[in-house]
PDB file of N, CA, C, O and CB in Angstrom:
ATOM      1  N   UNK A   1     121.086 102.072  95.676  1.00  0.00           N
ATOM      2  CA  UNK A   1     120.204 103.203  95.484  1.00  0.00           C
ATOM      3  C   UNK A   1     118.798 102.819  95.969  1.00  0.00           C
ATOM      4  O   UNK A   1     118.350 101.692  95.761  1.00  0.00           O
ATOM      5  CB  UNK A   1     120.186 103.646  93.988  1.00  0.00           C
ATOM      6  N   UNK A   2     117.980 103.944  96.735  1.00  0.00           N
ATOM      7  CA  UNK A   2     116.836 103.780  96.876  1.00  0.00           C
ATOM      8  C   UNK A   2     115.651 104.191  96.300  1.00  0.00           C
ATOM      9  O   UNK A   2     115.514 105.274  95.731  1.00  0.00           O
ATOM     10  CB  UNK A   2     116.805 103.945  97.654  1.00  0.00           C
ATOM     11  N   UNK A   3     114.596 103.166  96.464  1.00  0.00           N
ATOM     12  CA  UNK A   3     113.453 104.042  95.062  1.00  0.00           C
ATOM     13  C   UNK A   3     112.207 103.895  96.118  1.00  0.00           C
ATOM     14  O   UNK A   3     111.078 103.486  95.849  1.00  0.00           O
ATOM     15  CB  UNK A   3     113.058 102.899  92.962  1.00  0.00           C
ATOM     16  N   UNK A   4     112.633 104.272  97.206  1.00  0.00           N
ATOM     17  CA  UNK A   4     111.129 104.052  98.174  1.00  0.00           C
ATOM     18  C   UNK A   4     111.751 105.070  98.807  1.00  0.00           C
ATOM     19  O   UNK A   4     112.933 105.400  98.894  1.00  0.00           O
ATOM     20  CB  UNK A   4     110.595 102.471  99.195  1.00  0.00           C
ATOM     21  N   UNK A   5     110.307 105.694  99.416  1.00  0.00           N
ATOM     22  CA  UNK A   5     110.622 106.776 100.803  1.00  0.00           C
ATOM     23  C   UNK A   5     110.165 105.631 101.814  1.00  0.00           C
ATOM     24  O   UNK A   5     109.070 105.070 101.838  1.00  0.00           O
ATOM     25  CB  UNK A   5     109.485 108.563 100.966  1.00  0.00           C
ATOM     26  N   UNK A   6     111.454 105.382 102.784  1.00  0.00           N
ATOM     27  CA  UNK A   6     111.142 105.022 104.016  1.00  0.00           C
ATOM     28  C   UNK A   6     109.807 105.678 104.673  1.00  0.00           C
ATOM     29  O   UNK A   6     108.711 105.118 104.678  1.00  0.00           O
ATOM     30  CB  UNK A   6     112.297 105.302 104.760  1.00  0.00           C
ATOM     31  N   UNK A   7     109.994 106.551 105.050  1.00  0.00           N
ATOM     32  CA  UNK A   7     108.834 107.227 106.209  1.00  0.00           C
ATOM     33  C   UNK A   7     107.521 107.134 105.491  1.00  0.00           C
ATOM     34  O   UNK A   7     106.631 107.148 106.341  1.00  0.00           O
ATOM     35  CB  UNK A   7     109.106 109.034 106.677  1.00  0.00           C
ATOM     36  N   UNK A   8     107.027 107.046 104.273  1.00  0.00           N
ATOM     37  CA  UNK A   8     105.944 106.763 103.255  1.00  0.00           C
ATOM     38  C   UNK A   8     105.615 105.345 103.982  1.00  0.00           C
ATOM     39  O   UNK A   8     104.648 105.194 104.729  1.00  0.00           O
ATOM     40  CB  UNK A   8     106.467 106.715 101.443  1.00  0.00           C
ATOM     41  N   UNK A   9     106.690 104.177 103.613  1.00  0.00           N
ATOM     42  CA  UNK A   9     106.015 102.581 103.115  1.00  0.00           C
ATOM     43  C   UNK A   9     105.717 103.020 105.128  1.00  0.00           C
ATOM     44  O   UNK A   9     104.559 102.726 105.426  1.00  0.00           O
ATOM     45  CB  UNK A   9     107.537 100.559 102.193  1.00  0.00           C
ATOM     46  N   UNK A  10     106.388 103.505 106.144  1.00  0.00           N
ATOM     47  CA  UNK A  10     106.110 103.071 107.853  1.00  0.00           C
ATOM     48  C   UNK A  10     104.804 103.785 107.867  1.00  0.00           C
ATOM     49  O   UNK A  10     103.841 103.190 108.348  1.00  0.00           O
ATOM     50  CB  UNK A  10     107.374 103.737 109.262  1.00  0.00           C
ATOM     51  N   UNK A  11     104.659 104.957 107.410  1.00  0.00           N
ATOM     52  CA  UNK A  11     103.043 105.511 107.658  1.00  0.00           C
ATOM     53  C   UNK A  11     101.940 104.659 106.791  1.00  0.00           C
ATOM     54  O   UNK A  11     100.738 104.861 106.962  1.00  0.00           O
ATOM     55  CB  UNK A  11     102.878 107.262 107.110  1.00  0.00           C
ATOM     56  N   UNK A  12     102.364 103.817 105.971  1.00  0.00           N
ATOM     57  CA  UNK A  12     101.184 103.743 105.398  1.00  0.00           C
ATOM     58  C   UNK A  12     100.927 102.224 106.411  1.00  0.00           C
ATOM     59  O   UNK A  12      99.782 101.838 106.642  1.00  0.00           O
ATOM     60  CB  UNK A  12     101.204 103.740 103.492  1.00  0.00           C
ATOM     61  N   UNK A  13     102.001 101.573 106.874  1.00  0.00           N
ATOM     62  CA  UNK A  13     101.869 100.238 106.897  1.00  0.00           C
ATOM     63  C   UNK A  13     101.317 100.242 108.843  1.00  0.00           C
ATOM     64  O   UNK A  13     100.658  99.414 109.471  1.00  0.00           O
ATOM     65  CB  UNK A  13     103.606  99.336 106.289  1.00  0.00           C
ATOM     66  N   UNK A  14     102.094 101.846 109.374  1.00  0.00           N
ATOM     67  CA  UNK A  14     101.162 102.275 110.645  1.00  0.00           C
ATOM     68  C   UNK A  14      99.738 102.571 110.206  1.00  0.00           C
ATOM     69  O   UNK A  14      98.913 101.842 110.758  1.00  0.00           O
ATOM     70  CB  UNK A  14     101.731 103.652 111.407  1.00  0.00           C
ATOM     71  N   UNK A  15      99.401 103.175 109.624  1.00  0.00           N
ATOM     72  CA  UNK A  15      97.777 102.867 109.405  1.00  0.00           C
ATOM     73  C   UNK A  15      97.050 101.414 109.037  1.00  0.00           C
ATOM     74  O   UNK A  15      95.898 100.989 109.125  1.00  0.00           O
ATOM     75  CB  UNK A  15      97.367 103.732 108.236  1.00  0.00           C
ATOM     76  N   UNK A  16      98.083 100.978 108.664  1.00  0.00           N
ATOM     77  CA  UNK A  16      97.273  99.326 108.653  1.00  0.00           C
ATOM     78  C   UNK A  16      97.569  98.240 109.477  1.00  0.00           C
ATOM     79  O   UNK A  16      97.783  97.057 109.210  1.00  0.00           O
ATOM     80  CB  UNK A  16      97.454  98.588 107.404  1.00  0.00           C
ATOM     81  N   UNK A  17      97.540  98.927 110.647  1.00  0.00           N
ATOM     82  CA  UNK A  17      98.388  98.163 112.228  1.00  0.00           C
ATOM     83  C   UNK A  17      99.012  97.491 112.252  1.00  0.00           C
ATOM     84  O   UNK A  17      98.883  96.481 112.944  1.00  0.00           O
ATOM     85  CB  UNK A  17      97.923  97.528 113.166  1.00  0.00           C
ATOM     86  N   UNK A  18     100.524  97.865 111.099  1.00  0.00           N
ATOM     87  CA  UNK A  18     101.407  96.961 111.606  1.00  0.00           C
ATOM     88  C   UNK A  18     102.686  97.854 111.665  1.00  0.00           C
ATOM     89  O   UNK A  18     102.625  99.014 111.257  1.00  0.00           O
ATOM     90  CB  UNK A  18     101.512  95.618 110.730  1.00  0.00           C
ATOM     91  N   UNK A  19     103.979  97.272 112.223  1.00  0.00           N
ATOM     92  CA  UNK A  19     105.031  97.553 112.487  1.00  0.00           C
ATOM     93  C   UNK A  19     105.844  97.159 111.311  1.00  0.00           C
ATOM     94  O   UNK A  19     105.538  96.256 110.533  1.00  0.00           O
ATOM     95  CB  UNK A  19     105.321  97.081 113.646  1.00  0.00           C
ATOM     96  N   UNK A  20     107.000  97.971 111.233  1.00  0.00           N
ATOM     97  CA  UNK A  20     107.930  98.028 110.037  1.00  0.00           C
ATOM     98  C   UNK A  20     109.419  97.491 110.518  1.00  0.00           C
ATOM     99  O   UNK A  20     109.958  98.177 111.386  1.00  0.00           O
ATOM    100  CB  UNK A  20     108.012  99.649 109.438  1.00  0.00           C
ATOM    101  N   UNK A  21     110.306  96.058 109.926  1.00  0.00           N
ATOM    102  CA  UNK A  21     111.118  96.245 110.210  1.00  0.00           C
ATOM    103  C   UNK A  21     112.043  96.661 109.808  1.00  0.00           C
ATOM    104  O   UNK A  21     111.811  96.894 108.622  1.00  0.00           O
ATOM    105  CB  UNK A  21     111.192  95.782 110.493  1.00  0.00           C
ATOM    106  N   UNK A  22     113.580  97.081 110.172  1.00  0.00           N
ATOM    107  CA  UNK A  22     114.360  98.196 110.107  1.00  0.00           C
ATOM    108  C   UNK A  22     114.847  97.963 108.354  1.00  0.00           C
ATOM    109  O   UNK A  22     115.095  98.902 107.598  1.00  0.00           O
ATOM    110  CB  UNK A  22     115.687  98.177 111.441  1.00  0.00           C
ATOM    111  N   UNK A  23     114.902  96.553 107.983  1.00  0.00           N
ATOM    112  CA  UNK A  23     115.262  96.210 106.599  1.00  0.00           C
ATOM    113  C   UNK A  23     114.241  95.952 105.424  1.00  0.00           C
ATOM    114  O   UNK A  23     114.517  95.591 104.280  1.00  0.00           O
ATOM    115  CB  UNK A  23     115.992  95.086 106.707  1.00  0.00           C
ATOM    116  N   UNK A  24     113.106  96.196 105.918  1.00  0.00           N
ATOM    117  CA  UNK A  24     111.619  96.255 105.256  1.00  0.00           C
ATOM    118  C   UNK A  24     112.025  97.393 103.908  1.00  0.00           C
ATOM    119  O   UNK A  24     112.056  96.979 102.749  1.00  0.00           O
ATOM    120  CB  UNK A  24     110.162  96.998 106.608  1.00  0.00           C
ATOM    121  N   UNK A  25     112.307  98.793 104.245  1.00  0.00           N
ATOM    122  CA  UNK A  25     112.276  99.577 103.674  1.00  0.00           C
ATOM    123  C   UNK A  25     113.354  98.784 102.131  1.00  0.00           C
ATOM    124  O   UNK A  25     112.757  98.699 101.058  1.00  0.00           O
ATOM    125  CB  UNK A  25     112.644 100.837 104.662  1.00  0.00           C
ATOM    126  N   UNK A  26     114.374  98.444 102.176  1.00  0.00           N
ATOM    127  CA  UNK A  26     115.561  98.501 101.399  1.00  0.00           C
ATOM    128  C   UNK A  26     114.721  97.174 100.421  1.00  0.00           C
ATOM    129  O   UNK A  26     114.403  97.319  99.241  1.00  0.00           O
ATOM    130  CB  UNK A  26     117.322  98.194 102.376  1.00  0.00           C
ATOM    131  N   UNK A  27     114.480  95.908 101.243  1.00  0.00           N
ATOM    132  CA  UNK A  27     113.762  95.164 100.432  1.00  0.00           C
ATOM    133  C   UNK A  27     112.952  95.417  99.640  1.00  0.00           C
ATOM    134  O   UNK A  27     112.760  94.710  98.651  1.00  0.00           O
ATOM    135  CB  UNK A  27     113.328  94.553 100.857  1.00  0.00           C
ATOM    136  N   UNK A  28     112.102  96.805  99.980  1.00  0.00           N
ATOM    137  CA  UNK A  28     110.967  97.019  99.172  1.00  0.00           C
ATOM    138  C   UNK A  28     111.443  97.592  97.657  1.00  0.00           C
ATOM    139  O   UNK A  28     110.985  97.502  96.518  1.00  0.00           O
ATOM    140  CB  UNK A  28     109.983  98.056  99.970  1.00  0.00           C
ATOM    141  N   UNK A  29     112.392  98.110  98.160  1.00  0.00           N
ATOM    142  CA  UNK A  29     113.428  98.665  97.041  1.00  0.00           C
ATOM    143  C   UNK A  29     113.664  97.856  96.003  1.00  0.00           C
ATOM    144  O   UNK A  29     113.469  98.172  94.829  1.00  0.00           O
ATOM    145  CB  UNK A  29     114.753  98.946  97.532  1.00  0.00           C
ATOM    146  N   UNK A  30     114.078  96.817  96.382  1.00  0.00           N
ATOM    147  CA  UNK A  30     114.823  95.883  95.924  1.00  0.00           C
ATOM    148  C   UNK A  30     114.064  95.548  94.823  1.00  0.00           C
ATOM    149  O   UNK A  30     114.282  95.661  93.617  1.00  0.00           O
ATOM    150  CB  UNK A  30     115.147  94.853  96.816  1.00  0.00           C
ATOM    151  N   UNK A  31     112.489  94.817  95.892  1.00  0.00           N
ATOM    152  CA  UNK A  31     111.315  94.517  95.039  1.00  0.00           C
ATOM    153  C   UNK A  31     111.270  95.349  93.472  1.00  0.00           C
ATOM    154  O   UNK A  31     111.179  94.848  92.351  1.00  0.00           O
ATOM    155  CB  UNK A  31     109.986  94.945  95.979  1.00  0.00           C
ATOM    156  N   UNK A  32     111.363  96.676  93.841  1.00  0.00           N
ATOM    157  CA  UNK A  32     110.820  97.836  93.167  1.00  0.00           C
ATOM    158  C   UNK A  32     111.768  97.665  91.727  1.00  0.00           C
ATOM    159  O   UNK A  32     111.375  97.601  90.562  1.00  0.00           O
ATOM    160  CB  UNK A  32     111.040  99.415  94.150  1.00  0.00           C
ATOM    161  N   UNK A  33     112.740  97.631  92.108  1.00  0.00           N
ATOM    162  CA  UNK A  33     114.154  97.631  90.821  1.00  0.00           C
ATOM    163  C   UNK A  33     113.802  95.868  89.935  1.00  0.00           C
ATOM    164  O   UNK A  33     113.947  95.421  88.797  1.00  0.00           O
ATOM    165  CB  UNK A  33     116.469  97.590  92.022  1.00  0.00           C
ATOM    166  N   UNK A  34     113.454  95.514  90.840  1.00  0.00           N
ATOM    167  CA  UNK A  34     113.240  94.180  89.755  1.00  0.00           C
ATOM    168  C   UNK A  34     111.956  94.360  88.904  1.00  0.00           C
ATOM    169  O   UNK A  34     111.932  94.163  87.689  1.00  0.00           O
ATOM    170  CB  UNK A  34     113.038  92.619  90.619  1.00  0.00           C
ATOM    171  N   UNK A  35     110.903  94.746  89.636  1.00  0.00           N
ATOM    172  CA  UNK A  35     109.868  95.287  88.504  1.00  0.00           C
ATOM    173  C   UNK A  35     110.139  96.372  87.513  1.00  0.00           C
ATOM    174  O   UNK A  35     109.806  96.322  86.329  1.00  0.00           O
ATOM    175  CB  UNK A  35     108.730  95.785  89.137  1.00  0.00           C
ATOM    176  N   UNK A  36     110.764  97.344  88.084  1.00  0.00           N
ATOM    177  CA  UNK A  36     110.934  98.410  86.818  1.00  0.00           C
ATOM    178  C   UNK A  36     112.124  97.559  85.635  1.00  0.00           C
ATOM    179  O   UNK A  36     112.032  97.918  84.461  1.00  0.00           O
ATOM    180  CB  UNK A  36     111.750 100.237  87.563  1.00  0.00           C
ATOM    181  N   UNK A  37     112.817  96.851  85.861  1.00  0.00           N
ATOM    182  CA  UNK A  37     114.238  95.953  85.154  1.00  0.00           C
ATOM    183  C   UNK A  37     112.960  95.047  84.162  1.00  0.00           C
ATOM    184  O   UNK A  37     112.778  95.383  82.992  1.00  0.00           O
ATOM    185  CB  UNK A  37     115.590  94.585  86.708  1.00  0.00           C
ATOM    186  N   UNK A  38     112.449  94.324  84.562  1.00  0.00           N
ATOM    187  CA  UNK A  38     110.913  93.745  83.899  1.00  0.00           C
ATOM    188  C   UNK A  38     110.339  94.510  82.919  1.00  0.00           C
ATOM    189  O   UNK A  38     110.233  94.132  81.752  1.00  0.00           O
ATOM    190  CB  UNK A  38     109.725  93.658  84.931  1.00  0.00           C
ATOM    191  N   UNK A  39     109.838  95.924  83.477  1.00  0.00           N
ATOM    192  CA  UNK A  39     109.221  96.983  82.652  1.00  0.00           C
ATOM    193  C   UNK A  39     109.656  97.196  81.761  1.00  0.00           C
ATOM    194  O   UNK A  39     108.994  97.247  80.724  1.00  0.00           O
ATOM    195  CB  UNK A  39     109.084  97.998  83.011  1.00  0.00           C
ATOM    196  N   UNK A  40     111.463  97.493  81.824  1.00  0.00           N
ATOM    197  CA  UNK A  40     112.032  98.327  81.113  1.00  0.00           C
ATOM    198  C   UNK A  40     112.340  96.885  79.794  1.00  0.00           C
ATOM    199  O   UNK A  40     112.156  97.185  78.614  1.00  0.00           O
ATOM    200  CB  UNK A  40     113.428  99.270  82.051  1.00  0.00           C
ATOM    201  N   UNK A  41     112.609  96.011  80.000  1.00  0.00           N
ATOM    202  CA  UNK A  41     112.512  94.559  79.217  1.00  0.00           C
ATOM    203  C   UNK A  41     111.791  94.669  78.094  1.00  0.00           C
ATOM    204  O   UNK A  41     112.144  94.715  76.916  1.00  0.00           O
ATOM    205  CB  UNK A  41     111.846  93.408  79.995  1.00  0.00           C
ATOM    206  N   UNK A  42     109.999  94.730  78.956  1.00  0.00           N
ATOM    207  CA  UNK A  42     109.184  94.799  78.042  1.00  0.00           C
ATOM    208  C   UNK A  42     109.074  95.649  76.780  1.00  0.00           C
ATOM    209  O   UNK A  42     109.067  95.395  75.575  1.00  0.00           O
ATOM    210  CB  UNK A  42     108.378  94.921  78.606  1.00  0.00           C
ATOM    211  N   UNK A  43     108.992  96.769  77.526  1.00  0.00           N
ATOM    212  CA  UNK A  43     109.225  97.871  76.526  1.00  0.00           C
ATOM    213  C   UNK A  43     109.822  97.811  75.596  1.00  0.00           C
ATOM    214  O   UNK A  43     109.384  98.267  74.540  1.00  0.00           O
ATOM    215  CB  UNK A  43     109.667  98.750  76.853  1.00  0.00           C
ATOM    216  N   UNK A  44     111.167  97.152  75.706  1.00  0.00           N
ATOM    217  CA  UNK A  44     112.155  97.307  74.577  1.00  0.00           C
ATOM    218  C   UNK A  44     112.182  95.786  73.674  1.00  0.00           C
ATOM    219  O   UNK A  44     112.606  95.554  72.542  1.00  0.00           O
ATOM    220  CB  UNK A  44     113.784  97.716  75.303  1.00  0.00           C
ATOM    221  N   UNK A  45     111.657  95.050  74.512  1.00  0.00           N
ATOM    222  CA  UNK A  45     111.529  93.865  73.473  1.00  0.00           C
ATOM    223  C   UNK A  45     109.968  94.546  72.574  1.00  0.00           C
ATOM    224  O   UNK A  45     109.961  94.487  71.344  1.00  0.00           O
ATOM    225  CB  UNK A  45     111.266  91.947  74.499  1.00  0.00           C
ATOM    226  N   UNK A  46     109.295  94.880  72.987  1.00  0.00           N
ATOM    227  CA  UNK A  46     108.333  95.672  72.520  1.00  0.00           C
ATOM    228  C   UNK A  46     108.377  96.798  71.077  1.00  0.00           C
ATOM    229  O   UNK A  46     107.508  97.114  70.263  1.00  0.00           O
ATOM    230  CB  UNK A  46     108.121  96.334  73.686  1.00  0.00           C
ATOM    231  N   UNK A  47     110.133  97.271  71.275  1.00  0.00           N
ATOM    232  CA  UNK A  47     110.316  98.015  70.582  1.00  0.00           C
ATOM    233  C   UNK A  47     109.907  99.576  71.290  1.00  0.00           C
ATOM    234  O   UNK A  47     109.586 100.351  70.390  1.00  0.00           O
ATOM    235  CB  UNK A  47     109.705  97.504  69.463  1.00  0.00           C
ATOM    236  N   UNK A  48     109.871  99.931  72.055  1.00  0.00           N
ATOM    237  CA  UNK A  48     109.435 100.953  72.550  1.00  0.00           C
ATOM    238  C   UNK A  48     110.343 101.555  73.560  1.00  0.00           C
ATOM    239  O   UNK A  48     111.073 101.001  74.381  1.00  0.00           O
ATOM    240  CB  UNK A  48     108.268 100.691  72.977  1.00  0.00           C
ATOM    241  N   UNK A  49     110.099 103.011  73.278  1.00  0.00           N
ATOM    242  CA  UNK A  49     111.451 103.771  74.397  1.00  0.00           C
ATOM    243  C   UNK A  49     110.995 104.268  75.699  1.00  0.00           C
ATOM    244  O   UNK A  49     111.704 104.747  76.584  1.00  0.00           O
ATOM    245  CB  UNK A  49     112.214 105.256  73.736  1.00  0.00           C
ATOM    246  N   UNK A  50     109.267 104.033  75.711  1.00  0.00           N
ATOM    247  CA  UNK A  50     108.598 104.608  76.781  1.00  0.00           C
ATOM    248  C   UNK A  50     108.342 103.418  77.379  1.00  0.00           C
ATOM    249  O   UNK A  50     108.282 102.487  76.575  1.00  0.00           O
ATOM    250  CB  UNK A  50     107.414 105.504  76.516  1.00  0.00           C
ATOM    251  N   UNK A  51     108.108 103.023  78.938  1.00  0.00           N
ATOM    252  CA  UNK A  51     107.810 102.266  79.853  1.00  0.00           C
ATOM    253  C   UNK A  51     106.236 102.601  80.430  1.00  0.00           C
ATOM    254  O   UNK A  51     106.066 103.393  81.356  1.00  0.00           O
ATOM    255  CB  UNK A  51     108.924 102.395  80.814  1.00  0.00           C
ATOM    256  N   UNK A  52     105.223 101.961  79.824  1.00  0.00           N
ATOM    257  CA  UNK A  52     103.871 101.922  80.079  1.00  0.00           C
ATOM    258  C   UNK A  52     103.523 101.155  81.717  1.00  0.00           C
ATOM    259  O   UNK A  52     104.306 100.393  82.283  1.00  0.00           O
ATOM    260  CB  UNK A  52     103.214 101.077  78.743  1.00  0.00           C
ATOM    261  N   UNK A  53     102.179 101.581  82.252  1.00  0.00           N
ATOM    262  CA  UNK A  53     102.015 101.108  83.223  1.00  0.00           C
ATOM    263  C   UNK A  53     101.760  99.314  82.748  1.00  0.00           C
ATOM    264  O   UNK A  53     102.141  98.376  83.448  1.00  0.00           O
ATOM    265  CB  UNK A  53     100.913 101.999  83.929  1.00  0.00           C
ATOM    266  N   UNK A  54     101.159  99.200  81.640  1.00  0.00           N
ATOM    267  CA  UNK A  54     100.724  97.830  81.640  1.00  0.00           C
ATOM    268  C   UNK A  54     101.955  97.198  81.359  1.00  0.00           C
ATOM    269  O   UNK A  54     101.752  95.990  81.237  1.00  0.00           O
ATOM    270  CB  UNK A  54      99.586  97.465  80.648  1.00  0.00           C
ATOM    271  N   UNK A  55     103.443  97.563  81.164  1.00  0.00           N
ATOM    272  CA  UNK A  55     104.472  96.699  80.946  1.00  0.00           C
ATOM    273  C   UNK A  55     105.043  96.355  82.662  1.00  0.00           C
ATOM    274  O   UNK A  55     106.054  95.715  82.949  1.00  0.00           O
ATOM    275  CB  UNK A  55     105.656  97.495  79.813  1.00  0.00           C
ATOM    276  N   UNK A  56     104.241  96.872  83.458  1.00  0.00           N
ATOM    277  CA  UNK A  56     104.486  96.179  84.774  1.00  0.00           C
ATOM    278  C   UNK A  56     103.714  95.339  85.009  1.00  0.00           C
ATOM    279  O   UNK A  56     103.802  94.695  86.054  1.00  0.00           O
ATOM    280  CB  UNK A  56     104.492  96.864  85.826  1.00  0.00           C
TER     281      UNK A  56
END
């Protein structure tokens, strides 16, 4: 499953003169699911059912 818009992370990373490669996008993903898996950790070792920005 993906949690990034491709065409988002290439425009933003074309405005900051660089090129995107074709597996960039999925990694970022990847990235993304391990932080929210972290978040969602916190929270609940926390005791809590909501996922705060500061539990990232």
């Amino acid at each position: 499953m993906s949690y990034v818009v491709a065409s988002a992370i290439k425009d933003y990373l074309k405005k900051q003169g660089m090129m995107t490669a074709g597996d960039f996008p999925e990694a970022a993903s990847a990235s993304l699911e391990k932080a929210l898996a972290l978040a969602v950790k916190r929270a609940k070792d926390n005791g809590r059912v909501t996922v705060r920005p500061y539990d990232l």
